[in-house]
N, C-alpha and C positions, 0 to 999 in steps of 0.2 A: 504494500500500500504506500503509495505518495502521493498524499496531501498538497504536493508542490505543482504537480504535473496538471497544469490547466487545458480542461476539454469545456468549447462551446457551443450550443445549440443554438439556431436562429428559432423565433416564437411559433409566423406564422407556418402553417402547414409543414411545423417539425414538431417543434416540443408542443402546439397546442392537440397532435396526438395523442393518445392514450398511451397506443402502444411505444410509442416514445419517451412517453415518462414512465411507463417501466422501466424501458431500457435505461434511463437515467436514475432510474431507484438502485435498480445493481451498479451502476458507477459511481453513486454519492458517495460512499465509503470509501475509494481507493484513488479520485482525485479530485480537483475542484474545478467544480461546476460553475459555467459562468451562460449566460444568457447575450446574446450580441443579435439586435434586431433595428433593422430598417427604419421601425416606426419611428413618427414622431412623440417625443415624450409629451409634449403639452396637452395631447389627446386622452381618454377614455380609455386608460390600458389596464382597465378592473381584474378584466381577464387573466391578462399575461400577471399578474400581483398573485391575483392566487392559485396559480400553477407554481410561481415562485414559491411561493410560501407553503404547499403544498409538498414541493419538494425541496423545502429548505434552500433555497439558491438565494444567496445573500448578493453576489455580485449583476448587475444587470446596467448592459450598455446601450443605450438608444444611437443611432448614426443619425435620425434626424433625415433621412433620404438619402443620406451620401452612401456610395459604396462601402459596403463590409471591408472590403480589404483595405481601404484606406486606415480603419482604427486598428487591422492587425500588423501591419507594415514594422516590422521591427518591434512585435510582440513573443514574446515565447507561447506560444499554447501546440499545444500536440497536434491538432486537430480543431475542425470545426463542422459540425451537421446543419445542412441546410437544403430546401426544396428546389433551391435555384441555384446555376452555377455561376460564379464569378470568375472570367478570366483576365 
């Protein structure tokens, strides 16, 4: 288990799955979970709060419309799951 090794999930039509947050139930324990989503934060994201809270994800980063990979850019995380590709 390492606590250190950061894996993120983007909200829509990944982690607002179910079977996705399974799959992030067996990963809570062995790294940290971080949420990285497109939306804008100043909107109505009731939903995505308690999926958070549901499965404990403290970290959650809004891009606001800009590109995902712009906030990963010289980030460390292992990986990131998401319904759209960013090249």
């Amino acid at each position: 288990m390492n606590k250190n090794i950061k894996v993120s999930f983007d909200f829509d039509d990944t982690l607002s799955r179910l079977s996705v947050q399974n799959f992030v139930r067996e990963l809570n324990n062995k790294f940290d979970i971080w949420i990285v989503t497109s939306r804008l934060e100043t909107i109505n994201n009731e939903d995505l709060f308690s999926v958070a809270n549901f499965l404990n994800i403290k970290n959650i980063v809004f891009t606001n419309l800009e590109w995902k990979f712009i906030f990963f850019k010289d980030k460390d995380f292992l990986c990131h799951f998401d319904d759209f590709s960013q090249e």
